[in-house]
C-alpha positions, -999 to 999 in steps of 0.1 A, spaced: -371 155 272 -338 148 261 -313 165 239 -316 153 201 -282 142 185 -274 164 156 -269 145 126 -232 144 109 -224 168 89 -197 149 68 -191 117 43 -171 95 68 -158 76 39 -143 111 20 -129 122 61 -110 91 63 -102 97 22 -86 130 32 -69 112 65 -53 87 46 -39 111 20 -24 132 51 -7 102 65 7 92 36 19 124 23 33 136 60 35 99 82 21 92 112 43 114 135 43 146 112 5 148 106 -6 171 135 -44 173 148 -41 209 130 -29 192 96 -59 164 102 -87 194 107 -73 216 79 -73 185 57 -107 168 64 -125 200 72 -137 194 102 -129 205 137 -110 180 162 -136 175 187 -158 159 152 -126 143 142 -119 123 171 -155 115 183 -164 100 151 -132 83 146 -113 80 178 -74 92 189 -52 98 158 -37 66 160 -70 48 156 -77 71 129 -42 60 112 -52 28 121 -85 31 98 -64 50 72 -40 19 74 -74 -6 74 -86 15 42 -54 19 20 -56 -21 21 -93 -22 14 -84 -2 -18 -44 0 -25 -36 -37 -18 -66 -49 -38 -59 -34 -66 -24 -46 -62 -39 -79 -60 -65 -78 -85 -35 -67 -114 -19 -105 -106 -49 -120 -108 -60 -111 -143 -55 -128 -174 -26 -133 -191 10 -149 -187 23 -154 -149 59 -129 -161 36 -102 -175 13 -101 -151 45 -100 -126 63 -68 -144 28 -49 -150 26 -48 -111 63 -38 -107 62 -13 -138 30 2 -119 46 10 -91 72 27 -107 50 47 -130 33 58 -95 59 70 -79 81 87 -107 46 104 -120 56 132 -107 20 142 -97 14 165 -61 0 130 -47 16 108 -22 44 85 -38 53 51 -21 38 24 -5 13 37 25 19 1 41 61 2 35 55 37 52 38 26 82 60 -6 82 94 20 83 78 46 107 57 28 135 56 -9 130 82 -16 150 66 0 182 31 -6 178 17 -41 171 -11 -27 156 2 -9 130 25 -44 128 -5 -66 123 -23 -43 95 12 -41 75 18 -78 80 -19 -82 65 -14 -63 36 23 -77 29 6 -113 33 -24 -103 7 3 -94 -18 23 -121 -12 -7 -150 -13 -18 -133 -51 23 -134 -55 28 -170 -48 -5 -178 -67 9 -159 -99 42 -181 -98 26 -212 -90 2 -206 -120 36 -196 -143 55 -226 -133 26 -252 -144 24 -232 -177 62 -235 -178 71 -197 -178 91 -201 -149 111 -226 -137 90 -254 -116 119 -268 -99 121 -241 -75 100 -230 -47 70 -214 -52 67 -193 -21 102 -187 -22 102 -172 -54 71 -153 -42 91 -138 -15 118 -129 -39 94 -109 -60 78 -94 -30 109 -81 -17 122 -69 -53 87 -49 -57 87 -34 -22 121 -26 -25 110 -9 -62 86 11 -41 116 24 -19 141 32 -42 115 51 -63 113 76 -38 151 85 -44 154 72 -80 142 88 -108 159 68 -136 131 46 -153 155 28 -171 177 20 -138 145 4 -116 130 -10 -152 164 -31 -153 159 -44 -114 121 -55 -128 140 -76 -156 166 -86 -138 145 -104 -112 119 -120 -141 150 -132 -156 162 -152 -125 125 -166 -123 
C-alpha cells in the first residue's frame, strides 16, 4: 500500500499574497528563500514544491499583482463619468498610494519588475508588457470616449495620447518614490490633462 499524500497545510492564494508583498517591498534579487519562508510561514521545501523555483514564484506574484493591481487600475477608467476625471482620479491614486506613508509597498509592482529583471528575462518581459498593454487599452478607451464627448481634443491621436498619459502616470509612480511634494506631482497630473 502506498504512502498517502498529506493534505496542504496552507491557503495557496494568502502564500502567494505574502510572496507578492515580499517582492514588492524587497524586488526580485533581494527577497532571499529565508525572507520567502519567514514571510509566508512555511518552510522552503513546501514553498517551492507547491509553487516552483523563486522565479516561478515571482512569476505568479507578477501573474497576481495584474489579476488584482492592474484591474483595479483598469476598472477606475472605466467607470462613469467624464473621460479628464476619470484620467486624474487614476493618476491622483497613484500618488495618494505611494505618499501614504503606510509600512506597505509603494510603487508600481509591474514598473519594479520592468526596472529590475525585464531586461534579462523574457518572462518577466511578457507579464510587464501585459499589464502595461491592459492599462494602456482602458487608457486609449478613456480618450477615445473624451474626444467623442469633446473633452479633449479629437484631432489628435487617440493612442498617442494614450501613450502620453501612460507614460506621465508610470512616470508619477516613479517619482513618487523620491517625491514627497503632493503639490509638485499634482501639477505634472494637470499639466498633462491640460495638453489633452
Amino acid at each position: 500500500m502506498g504512502a498517502v499524500a498529506r493534505p496542504r497545510k496552507f491557503d495557496e492564494t494568502s502564500v502567494l499574497d505574502a510572496a507578492l508583498d515580499a517582492f514588492w517591498r524587497r524586488g526580485y534579487e533581494a527577497t532571499s528563500t529565508r525572507d520567502l519562508s519567514d514571510r509566508t510561514g512555511i518552510g522552503p521545501s513546501s514553498l517551492y514544491n507547491t509553487f516552483g523555483d523563486k522565479r516561478q514564484l515571482y512569476l505568479r506574484a507578477l501573474r497576481k499583482y495584474r489579476e488584482t493591481g492592474t484591474t483595479e487600475q483598469v476598472a477606475l477608467l472605466r467607470r462613469p463619468g467624464p473621460a479628464k476625471e476619470r484620467l486624474r482620479a487614476l493618476m491622483v491614486a497613484a500618488i495618494d498610494l505611494d505618499l501614504g506613508g503606510t509600512d506597505g509597498p509603494v510603487g508600481c509592482f509591474a514598473i519594479n519588475a520592468a526596472m529590475e529583471t525585464a531586461s534579462s528575462d523574457p518572462d518577466v518581459r511578457a507579464e510587464v508588457r501585459r499589464q502595461f498593454a491592459e492599462v494602456e487599452q482602458a487608457l486609449r478607451e478613456t480618450v477615445a470616449r473624451g474626444q467623442r464627448d469633446g473633452e479633449i481634443d479629437p484631432t489628435r491621436d487617440a493612442a498617442v495620447l494614450a501613450r502620453q498619459v501612460l507614460s506621465t502616470y508610470y512616470g508619477l509612480r516613479v517619482l513618487g518614490r523620491v517625491e514627497a511634494d503632493r503639490d509638485t506631482l499634482l501639477a505634472v497630473v494637470d499639466s498633462t490633462l491640460e495638453g489633452l
